[in-house]
N, C-alpha and C positions, 0 to 999 in steps of 0.2 A: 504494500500500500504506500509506499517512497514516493510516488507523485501525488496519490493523496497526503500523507502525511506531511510532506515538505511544503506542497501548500497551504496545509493550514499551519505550520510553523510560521513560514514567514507571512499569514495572513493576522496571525494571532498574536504576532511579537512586532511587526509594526507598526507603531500608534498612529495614526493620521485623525488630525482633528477635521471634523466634520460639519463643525459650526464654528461662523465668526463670532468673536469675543462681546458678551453680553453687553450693552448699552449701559452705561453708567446708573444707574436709581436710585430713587429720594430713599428705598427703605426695600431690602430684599424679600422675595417672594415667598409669600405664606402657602402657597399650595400650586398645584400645575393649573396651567391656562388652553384653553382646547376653542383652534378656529378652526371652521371646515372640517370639521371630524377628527382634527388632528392635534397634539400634544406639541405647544410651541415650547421654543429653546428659551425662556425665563429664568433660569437657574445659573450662573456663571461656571461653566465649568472645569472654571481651578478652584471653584469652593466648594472641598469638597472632604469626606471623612474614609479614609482607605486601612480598614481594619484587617488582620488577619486570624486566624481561626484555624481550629482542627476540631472534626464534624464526628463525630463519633459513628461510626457503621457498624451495623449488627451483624457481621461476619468477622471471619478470623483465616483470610483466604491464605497469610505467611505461617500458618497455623506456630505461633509463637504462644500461644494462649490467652491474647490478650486480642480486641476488638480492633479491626483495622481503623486507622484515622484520615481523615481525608483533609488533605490542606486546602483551605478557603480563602479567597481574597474582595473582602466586601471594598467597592466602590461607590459610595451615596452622595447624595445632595448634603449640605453644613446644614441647611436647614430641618432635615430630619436629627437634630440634635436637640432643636429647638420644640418637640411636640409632632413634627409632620412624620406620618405614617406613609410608603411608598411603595409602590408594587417591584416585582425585582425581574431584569431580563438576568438570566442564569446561562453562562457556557460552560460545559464541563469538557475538559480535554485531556490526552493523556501525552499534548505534544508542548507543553508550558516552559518545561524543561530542556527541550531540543530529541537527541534522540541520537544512539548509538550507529556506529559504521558497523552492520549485521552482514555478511556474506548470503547470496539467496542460495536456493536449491539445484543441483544440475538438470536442464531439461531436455538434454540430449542421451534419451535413456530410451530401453526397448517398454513396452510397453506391458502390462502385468498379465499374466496367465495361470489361470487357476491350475494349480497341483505343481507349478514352478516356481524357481527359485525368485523371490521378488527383486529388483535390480536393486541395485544398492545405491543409498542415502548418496554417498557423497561426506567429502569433509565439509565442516561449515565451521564459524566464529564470529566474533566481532573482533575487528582490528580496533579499534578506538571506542571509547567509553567518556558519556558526559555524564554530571550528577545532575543535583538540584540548582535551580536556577534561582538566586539570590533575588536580582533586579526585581521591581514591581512587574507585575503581569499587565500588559495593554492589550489594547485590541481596536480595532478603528471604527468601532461603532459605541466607544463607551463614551465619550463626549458626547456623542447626537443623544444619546439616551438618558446621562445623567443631567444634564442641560434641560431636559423635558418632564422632567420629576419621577426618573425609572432609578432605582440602583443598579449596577453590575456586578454581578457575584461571577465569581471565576473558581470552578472547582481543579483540581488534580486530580486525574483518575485513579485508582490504586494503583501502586506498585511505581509512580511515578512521582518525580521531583520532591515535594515533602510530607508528598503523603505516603504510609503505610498499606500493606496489603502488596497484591502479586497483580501484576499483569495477565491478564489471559485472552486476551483479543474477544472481547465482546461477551463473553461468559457472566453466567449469574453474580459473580460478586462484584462486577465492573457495575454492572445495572443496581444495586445497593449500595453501592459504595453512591454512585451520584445521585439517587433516589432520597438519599439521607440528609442530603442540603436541602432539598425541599420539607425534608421532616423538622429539621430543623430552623428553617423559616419560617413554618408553622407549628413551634413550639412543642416539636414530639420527641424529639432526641437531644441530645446535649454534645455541647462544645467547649473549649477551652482556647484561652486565648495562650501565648508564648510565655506567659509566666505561669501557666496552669490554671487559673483563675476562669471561673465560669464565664461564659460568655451568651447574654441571651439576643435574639434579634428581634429585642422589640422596637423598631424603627421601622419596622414593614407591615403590610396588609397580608402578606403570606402569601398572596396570587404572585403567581412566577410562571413566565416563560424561557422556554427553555430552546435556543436557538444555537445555530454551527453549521457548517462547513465541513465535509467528510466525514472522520471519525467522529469528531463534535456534532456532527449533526444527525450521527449514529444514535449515540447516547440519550437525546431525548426521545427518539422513535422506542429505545430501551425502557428507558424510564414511565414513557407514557403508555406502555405495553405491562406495568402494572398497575394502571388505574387509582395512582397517587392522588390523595385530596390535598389541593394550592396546585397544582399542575393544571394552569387553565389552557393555557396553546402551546405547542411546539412551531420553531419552522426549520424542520428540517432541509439541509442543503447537502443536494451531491449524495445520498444520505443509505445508510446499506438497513434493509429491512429483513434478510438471513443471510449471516457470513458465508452459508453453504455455495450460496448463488455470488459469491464475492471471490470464491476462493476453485470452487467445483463448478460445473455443470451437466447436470443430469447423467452423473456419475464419472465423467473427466477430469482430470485432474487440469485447470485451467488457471491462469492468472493473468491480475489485473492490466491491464493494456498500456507496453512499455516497462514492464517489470515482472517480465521471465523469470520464473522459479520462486515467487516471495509464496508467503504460505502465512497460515496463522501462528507459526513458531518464530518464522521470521522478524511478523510486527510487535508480539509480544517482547523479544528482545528487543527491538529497537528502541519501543520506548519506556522500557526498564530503568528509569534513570532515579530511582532511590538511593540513598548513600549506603545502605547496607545492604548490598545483594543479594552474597548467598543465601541466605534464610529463603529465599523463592525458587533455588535451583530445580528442585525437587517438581514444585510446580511447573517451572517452566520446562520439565526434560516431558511432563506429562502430557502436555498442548501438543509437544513434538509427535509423541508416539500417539495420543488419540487423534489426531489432524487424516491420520493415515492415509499417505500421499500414493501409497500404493495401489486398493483397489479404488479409492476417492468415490465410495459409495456412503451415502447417506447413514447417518448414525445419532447416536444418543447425544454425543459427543457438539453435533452439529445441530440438531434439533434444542439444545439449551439455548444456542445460539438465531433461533427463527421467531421474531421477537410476530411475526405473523401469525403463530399459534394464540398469543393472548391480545386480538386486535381488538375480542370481545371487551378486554377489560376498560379500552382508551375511553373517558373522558375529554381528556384534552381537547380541543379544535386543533384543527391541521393545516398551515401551509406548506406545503409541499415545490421546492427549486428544485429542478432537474437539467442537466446539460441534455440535449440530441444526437450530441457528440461528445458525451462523455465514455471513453471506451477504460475507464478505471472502476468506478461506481456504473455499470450495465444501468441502461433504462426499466429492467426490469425488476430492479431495485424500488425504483417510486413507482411504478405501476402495478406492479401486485400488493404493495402499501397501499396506494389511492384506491384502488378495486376495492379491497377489503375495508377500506376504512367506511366505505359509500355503503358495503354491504351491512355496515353494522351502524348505519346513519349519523355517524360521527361528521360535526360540523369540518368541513374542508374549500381548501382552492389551491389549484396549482398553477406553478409558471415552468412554462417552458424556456429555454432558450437555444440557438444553434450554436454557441460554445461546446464545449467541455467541461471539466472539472473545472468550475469555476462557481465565484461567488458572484450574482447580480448586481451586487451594487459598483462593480468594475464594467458592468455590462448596458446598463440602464438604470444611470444612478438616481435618478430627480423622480421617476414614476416608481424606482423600485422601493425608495425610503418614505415616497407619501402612503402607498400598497405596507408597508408593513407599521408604519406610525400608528395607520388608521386601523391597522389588524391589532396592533398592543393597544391601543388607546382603547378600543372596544373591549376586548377580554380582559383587562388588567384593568381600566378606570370605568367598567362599563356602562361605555359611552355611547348613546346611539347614534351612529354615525353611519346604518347603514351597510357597513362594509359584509358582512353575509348575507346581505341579500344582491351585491353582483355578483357577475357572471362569476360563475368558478373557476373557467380557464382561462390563459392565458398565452397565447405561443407564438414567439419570432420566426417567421417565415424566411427561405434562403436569403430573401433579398433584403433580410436585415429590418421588415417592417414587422409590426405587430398586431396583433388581432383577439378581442376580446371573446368568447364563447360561452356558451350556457352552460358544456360540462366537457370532459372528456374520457372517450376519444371522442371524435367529433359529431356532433347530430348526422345523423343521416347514413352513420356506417354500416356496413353491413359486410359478411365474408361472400369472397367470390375467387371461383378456384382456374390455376392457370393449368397448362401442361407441358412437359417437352415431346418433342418429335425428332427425331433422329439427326444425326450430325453434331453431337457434341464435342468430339475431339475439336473439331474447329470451331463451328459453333451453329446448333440446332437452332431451330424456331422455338417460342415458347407462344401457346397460342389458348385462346380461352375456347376452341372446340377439345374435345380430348382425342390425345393422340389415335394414332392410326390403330382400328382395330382389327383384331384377329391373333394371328399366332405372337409369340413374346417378341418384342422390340429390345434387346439385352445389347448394351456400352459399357466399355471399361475403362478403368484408368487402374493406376499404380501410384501409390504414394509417392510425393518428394519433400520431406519435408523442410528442405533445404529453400526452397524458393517460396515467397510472400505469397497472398491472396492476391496482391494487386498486381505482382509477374506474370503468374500463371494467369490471370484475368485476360489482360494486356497481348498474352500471345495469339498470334490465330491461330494455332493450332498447338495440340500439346496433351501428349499420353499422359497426365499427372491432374490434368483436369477435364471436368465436361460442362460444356458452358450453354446454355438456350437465351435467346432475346428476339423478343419483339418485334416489330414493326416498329416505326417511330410513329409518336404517340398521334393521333388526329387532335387529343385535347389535355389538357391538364387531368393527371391522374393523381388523388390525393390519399395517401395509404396515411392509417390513423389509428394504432391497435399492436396488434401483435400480430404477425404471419406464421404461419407451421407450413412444415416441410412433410409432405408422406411420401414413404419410399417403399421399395418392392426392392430389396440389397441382399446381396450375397459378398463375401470375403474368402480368402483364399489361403488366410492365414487365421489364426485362433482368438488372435484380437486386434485392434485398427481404431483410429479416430476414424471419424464424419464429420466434415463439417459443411454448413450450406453457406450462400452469400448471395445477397442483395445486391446487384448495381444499378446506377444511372450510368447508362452510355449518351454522352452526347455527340450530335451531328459530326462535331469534330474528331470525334472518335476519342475521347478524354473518359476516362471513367472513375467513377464515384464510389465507392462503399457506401449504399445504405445504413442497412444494417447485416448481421450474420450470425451463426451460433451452432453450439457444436454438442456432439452425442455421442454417450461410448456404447456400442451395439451390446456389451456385454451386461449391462444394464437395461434393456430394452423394455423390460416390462417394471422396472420399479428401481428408482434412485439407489434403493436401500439393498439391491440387492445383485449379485453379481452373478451370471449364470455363463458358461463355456459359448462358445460360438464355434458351431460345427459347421468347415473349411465347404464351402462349396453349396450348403444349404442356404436356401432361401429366405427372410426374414421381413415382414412388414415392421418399419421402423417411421414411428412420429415425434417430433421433436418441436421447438420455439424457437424463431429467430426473435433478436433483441427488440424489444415494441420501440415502435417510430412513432413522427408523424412527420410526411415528407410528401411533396409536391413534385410527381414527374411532368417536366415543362415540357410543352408541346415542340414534338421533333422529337423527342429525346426516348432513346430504347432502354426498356426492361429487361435485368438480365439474370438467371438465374447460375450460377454457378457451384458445383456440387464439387471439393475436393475430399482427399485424405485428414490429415493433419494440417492444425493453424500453425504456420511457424511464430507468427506473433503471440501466439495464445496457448496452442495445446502444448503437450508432451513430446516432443521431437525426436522421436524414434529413426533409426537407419531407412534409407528407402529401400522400395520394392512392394508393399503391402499392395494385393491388388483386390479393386474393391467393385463389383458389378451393380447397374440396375437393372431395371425390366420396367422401360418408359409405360407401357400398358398402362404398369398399378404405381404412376409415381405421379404427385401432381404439388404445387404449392397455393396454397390457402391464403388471400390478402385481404385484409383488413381496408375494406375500399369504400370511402364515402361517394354512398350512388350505387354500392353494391356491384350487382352482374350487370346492372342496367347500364352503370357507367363507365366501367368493363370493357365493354363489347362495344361503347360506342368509342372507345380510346381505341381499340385495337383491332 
């Protein structure tokens, strides 16, 4: 998670002030002032009270026998000294401290096979080690917010900087450990301040939201996945709703996009930056071996970690930032959170944007800070202003503009299924009659797992992939959901990646990565469970590519491309694996607003 976590490092350690300096006044402000729905900047702030704290948690994850502690960093208004009670924005992170030089895993490895010897680990370590980080904690949204009568609480995750407990990459005691700041906001557990000495927070209302960026933005989808009372909204950003699907997929052993081989042992150690470590080794050797990179089948291990299973419990309201293009935190990350949160009528809205790992307020700063003023003004001072009753969606279109909607994916979508027809080595049609029928239509390819999705796309021809596209488009095609891949496959070896892909071809012949996603056949009927694949037998195989929502521009051809192995993503095995289908029973499923109707008038 090195490009998620490094950018919330340096999003969370440099301060950028975000209001100009308060206007001189006859006598400072007694309470927040609210124009237009929103919480104006009245508070000065460099007047301001920054207490620190260690939060008691009811676990004992460095099993020392004593209660893990979580270091706290309150940032208030001077005038909550004065009598004013204040609601609190809360980021909890475990990247405060910086974060260890962690060696990742080798992923030039053969791939597992039941009743065989499993490929071996690899050496690993950290070459460099940081502790705790002394300096005040910043962040560049604590000005705009304490400025507007919010305080900022800044947690430390366990096992990092100064607070106690173990790191375990998103496991049950991460989710208590920061759960516990809101208990203690709302006067349920106790704290102590650096001389030991009680410390209570009566200076708040105990309403607290809980916002972040990657792993920060992890942890409140955690925390609000136990149905914490003071926990009124999250906004999650970039934001992982089951580490399984951050780290695995659908039995793969896969990793985050641009950082080959990290794992859940990996980020554990990274940000292990307590002063006294060994006491967690124990723990941290446990993450290793239950992660099991080997058959990377669904487990107990991973299901503590699917903070989905308790969406029942959320309270909270939900805004939900998601990049398009974020290939670290997967779109299916906030989409099966948003699904499930809709399913269980929990208040929500999302934004999209066509970034990346990114934070909105780098992206669309002035609509993205009045959108979230008016979302804390509401649930923290509440205010009626409105803001749950607009559109819920929100999503930056290629060319950079944006567009309000009633919900997502977008009204009017519906699935509508494509197919291939022969000639994939170079490249098939892909067409919305189904392929030719009669006797089996069977192509092949051979793993490489040496060359990219976008090489093998790129070539006209080429034993390593099978490619089908379109016609170019008669009109704008708007795919908005999630797309599935059904196959009719056979393999020639005992195990093999699948992976499918999305493109946009245009006129110029320049091609796109939509979206794409990948499936380990030995898994075929359940995450959790690994079964042989016998060489030569045939298999119906369905899988998820990564949910979009993207605009094929008129002209411009759809392309399916069906390889082995991701080099950028999967397990990179030696070449040679060779892997069949049988076009008959193989078709892709799009998530297309306008359905078949508009389909067929596109193609």
């Amino acid at each position: 998670m090195r490009s998620a976590r490094l950018a919330a490092v340096l999003v969370g350690l440099l301060p950028m002030a975000l209001v100009a300096p308060v206007a001189a006044q006859a006598a400072p402000p007694t309470g927040p002032v609210f124009e237009n729905g929103q919480a104006q900047p009245v508070f000065d702030p460099a007047d301001i009270v920054r207490d620190n704290v260690w939060v008691t948690a009811p676990v004992d994850s460095d099993r020392d026998g004593k209660n893990d502690e979580v270091h706290v960093e309150v940032v208030r208004p001077k005038a909550t000294q004065n009598g004013l009670k204040v609601p609190v924005i809360y980021q909890a992170s475990p990247y405060y401290a910086g974060g260890n030089d962690v060696a990742n895993h080798n992923v030039d490895v053969e791939l597992y096979v039941p009743g065989q010897a499993a490929p071996a680990a690899g050496p690993r370590g950290r070459t460099s080690d940081v502790g705790p980080y002394a300096a005040p904690i910043t962040w560049r949204y604590e000005s705009y917010f304490t400025s507007r009568g919010f305080a900022v609480v800044y947690g430390e995750s366990l096992g990092s900087g100064q607070s106690t407990g173990c790191p375990t990459t998103g496991g049950e005691n991460e989710t208590i450990g920061a759960r516990s700041v809101v208990d203690w906001l709302n006067d349920r557990t106790s704290a102590r301040d650096a001389a030991g000495t009680a410390a209570k927070a009566d200076w708040t209302t105990g309403k607290t939201a809980m916002m972040g960026v990657s792993y920060n933005g992890t942890l409140p989808n955690a925390v609000a996945s136990t149905g914490v009372e003071g926990l009124e909204t999250i906004i999650p950003i970039a934001a992982i709703s089951s580490w399984y699907d951050y780290y695995r997929e659908d039995g793969a052993v896969v990793a985050p996009g641009g950082y080959q081989g990290e794992d859940a042992d990996v980020l554990a150690e990274y940000v292990h930056t307590r002063a006294d470590r060994e006491v967690c080794r124990p723990v941290l050797d446990e993450v290793a071996a239950e992660q099991d990179r080997v058959t990377g089948d669904y487990s107990q291990f991973w299901d503590e970690r699917n903070y989905l299973n308790d969406v029942g419990k959320v309270r909270a309201s939900v805004l939900a930032v998601h990049g398009l293009n974020d290939w670290n935190v997967t779109t299916s990350q906030v989409s099966k959170w948003y699904e499930a949160l809709k399913a269980h009528g929990v208040e929500h809205k999302i934004w999209w944007h066509q970034s990346g790992h990114a934070d909105p307020y780098s992206l669309r700063k002035d609509e993205w800070l009045a959108t979230l003023n008016k979302w804390v003004s509401h649930y923290l001072y509440d205010l009626d202003n409105g803001i749950e009753r607009e559109p819920k969606s929100t999503v930056q279109r290629e060319n950079g503009s944006w567009s309000d909607e009633a919900e997502w994916p977008a009204p009017g979508t519906s699935d509508a299924t494509i197919h291939p027809w022969p000639g994939g080595s170079a490249r098939g049609k892909l067409d919305v009659r189904h392929s030719l029928p009669g006797r089996s239509q069977v192509e092949r390819l051979a793993d490489d797992a040496t060359k990219t999705v976008e090489q093998l796309a790129d070539l006209p021809s080429s034993g390593n992939r099978l490619a089908y596209s379109t016609t170019g488009a008669r009109q704008p095609v708007r795919l908005s959901g999630t797309a599935e891949v059904n196959l009719s496959v056979s393999f020639d070896r005992p195990a093999a990646n699948v992976t499918g892909v999305l493109l946009d071809r245009a006129p110029d012949g320049k091609s796109k990565v939509i979206t794409r996603g990948w499936t380990d056949p030995q898994n075929r009927t359940d995450p959790a469970t690994t079964q042989p694949i016998e060489p030569g037998k045939s298999y119906q195989l369905s899988f998820e590519l990564q949910p979009d929502d993207y605009v094929l521009a008129t002209g411009h051809k759809l392309e399916f491309v069906l390889l082995s192995s991701d080099h950028d993503f999967t397990l990179r095995p030696k070449p040679g694996a060779g892997v069949a289908i049988d076009l008959t029973k193989t078709s892709i499923t799009l998530p297309v607003q306008g359905g078949k109707q508009a389909l067929r008038a596109a193609f």
